[in-house]
C-alpha positions in Angstrom: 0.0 0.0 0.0 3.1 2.3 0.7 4.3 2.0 -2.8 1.1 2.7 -4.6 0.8 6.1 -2.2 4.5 6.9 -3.5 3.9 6.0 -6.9 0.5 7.9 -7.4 2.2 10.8 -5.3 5.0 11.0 -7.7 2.8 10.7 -10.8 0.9 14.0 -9.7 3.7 15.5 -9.0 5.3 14.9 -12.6 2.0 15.8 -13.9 1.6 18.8 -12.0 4.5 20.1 -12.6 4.7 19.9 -16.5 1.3 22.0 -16.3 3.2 24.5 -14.2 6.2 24.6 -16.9 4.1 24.3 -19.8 2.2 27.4 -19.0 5.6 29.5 -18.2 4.2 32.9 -18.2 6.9 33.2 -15.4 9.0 32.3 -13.4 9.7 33.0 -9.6 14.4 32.7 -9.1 15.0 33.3 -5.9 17.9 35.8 -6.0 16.3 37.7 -9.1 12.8 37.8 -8.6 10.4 37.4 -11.5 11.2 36.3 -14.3 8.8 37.0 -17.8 9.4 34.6 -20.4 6.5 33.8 -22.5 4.5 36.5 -20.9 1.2 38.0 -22.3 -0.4 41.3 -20.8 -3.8 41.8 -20.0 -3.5 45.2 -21.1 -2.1 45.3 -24.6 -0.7 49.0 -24.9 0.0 51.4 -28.2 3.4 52.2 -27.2 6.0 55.0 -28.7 9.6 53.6 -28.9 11.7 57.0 -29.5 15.5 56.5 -30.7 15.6 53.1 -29.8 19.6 53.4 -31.3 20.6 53.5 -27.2 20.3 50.7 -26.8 22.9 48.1 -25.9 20.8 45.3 -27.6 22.3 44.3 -30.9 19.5 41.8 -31.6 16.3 44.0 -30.6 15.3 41.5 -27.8 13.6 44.6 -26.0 11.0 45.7 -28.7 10.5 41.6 -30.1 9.9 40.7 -26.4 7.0 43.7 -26.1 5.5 42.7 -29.0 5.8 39.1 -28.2 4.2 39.7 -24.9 1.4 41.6 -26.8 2.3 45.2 -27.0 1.6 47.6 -30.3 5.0 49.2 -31.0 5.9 52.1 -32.8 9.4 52.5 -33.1 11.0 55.9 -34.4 14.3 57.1 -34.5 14.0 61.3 -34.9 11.9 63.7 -33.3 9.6 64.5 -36.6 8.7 61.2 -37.0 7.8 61.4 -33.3 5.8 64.3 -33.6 4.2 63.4 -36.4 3.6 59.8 -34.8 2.0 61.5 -31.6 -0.7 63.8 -33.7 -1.7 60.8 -35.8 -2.4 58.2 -33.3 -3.0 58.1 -29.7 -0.6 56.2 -27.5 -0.9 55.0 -23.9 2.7 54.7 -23.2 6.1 56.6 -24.7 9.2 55.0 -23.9 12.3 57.1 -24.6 15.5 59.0 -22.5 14.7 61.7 -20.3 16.0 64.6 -22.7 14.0 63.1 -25.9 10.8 63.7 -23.7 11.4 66.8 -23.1 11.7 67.3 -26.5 8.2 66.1 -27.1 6.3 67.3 -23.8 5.2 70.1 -25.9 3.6 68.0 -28.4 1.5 65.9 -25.7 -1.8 66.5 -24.6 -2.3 67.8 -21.3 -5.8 65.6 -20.4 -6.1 62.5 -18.6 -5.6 60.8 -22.1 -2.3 62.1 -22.3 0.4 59.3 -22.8 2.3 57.7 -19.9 6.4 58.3 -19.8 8.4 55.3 -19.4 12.2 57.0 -19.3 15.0 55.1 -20.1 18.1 56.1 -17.7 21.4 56.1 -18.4 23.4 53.7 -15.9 25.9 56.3 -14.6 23.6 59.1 -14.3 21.7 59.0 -10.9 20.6 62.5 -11.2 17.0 61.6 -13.3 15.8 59.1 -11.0 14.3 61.5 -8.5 12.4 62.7 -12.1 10.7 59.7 -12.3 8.5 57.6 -10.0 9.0 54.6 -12.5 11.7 54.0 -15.5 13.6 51.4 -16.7 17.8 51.5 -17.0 19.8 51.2 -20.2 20.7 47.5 -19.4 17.9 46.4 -18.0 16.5 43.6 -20.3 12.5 43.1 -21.6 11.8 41.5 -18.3 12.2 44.7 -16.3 10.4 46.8 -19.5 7.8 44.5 -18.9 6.9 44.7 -15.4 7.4 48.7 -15.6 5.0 49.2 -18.5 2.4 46.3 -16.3 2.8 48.4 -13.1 2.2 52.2 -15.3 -1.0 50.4 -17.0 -2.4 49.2 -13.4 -2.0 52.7 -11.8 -3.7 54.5 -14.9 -7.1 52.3 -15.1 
């Protein structure tokens, strides 16, 4: 009787726990935190990538992940074509560096429709963080975007 318990106990548990992995929206590492692999939001954003060029990320993990994850991206490399992005289509999020949004505040709306910022931080410049309540660093990788752009979404609805 002791061995059926352990076999039909260790059945479950296989089977339990290639549901769990299967399903791999994320994953809890002890020392890291959470971890966002094949994540999908709830709330699919229109987002603004302006001058994506700084980032480190040869391959563009940062704007495949947010699309992967379910995100509508818009990526632009100059200010016109940011401006004229912005008075064409309305965007919930803009992600971009502290100085391009200044560059654009005049552009945004002012209402409660206006677009959230998500800066981008240098790594060796502390002085911007005080700026923002909520950015993302220049290394940080699409988990980290991820998480940022689910916390803004949560506080706005």
């Amino acid at each position: 009787m002791d061995r059926t318990r352990r076999a039909l106990l260790a059945v479950g548990l296989m089977l339990g726990a290639s549901a769990v992995f299967a399903c791999a929206e994320s994953t809890f590492h002890p020392d890291q935190g959470m971890r966002y692999r094949g994540f999908t939001t709830r709330r699919p954003a229109d987002i603004l990538f302006y001058r994506p060029e700084f980032l480190t990320d040869p391959t563009q993990q940062i704007p495949a992940g947010l699309r992967r994850a379910g995100h509508r991206l818009t990526v632009v490399a100059e200010q016109p074509e940011a401006i004229d992005a912005l008075s064409s289509h309305h965007f919930d999020l803009i992600i971009a560096r502290p100085r391009d949004m200044d560059a654009l505040a005049a552009h945004l709306n002012s209402s409660s429709q206006a677009p959230a910022l998500l800066p981008v931080i240098d790594d060796t410049d502390t002085s911007d963080q005080a700026r923002f309540p909520q950015y993302v660093r220049e290394s940080d990788g699409v988990d980290k975007y991820l998480k940022s752009i689910e916390r803004m979404r949560e506080r706005r609805s």
